[in-house]
C-alpha positions as CSV (number, residue, x, y, z in Angstrom):
1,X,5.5,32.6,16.4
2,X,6.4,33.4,19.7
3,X,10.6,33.5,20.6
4,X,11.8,33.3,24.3
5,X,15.2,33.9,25.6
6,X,17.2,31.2,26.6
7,X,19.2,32.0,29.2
8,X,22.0,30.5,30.4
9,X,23.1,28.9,33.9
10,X,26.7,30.0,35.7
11,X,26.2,33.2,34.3
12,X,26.6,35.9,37.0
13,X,25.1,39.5,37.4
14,X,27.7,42.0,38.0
15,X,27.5,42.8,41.9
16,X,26.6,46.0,42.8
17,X,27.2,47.3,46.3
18,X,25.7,50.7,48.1
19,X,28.5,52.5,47.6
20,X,26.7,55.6,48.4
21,X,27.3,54.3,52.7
22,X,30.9,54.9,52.2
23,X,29.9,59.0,52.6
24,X,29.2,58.4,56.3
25,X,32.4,58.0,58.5
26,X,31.0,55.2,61.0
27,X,29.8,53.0,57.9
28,X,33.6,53.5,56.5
29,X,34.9,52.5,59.6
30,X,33.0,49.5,60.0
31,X,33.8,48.4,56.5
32,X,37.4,48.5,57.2
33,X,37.1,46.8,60.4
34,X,35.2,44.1,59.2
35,X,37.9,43.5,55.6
36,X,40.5,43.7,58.2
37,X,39.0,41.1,60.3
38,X,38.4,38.7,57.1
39,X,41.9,39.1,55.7
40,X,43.7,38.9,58.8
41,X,41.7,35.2,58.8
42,X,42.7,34.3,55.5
43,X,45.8,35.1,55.9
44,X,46.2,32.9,59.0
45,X,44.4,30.1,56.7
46,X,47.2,30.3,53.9
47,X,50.1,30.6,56.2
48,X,49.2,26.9,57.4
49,X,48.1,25.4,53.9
50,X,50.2,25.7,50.7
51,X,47.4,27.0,48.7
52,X,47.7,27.8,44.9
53,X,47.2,31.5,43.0
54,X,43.8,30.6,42.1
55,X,42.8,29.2,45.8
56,X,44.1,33.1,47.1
57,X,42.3,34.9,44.6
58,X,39.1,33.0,45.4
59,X,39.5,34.0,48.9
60,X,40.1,37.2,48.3
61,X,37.5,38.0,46.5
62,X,35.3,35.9,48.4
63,X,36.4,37.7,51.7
64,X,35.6,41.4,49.8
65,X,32.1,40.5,48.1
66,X,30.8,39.1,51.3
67,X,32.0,42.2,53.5
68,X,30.7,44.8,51.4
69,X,27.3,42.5,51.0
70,X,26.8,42.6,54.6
71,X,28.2,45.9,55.5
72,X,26.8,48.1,52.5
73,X,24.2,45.9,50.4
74,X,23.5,45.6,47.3
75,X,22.5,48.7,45.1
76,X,18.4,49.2,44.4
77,X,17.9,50.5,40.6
78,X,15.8,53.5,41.3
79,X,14.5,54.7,37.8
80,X,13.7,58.1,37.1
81,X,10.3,59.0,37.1
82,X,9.1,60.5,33.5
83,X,6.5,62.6,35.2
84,X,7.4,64.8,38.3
85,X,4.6,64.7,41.6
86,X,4.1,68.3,40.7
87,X,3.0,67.7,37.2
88,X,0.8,64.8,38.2
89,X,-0.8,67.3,40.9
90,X,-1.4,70.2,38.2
91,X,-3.2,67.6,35.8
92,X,-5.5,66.5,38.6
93,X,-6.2,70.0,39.4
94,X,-7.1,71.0,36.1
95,X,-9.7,67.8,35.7
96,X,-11.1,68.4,38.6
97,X,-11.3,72.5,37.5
98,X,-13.3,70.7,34.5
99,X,-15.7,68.8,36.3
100,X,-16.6,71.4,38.8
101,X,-17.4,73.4,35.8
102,X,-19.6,70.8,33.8
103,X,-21.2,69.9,36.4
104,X,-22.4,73.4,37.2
105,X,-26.4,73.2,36.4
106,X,-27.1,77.0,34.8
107,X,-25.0,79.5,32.9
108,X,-24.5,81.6,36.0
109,X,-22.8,78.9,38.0
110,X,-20.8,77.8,34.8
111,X,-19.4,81.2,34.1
112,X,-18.6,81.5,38.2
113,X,-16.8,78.4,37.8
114,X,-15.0,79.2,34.9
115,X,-13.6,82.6,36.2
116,X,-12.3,80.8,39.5
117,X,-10.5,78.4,37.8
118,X,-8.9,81.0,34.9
119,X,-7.9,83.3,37.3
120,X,-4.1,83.6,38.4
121,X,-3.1,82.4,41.6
């Protein structure tokens, strides 16, 4: 018996900027240029409507998310990798230490083979 998730619609992911941009200066700048520029609008749009708590909070949150998408982006999931390039390098040296000494032909070449790749570097 197989089961499968059902998963729901309206259901949101939590939005996760870059927030690692905010280190550089000019990216900090333009961010607060840009959430000035937005507020400064919506600000103009609810001094001519009567708007409602709810219709501002929208706004403003609609006016944040949509800055920091454009300006930063989202946030990539960059998962740690279990086995470092270093690792991977020394196990592909030591199978190809292996091959080079099985396929050696006579005992001479073997035992050549095996002191290179046993001695210290």
């Amino acid at each position: 018996m197989k089961l499968k998730k059902q998963w729901t619609t309206g259901e949101k992911s939590l939005q996760m900027f870059n927030t690692a941009f905010l280190r550089n200066t000019d990216q900090l700048n333009e961010l607060k240029t840009a959430l000035n520029n937005r507020f400064q609008a919506l600000q103009d749009l609810l001094k001519e409507e009567e708007t409602t708590m709810e219709d501002n909070s929208k706004g403003v949150k609609e006016a944040v998310t949509s800055t920091c998408q454009e300006v930063l982006g989202r946030k990539k999931h960059h998962r740690k990798e279990w086995i470092s390039i270093e690792t991977l390098d020394k196990i592909r040296e030591g199978k190809n230490m292996k091959t080079t000494i099985s396929n050696s032909r006579t005992r001479t070449e073997k035992t050549k083979a095996h002191d290179e790749c046993t001695e210290p570097k």
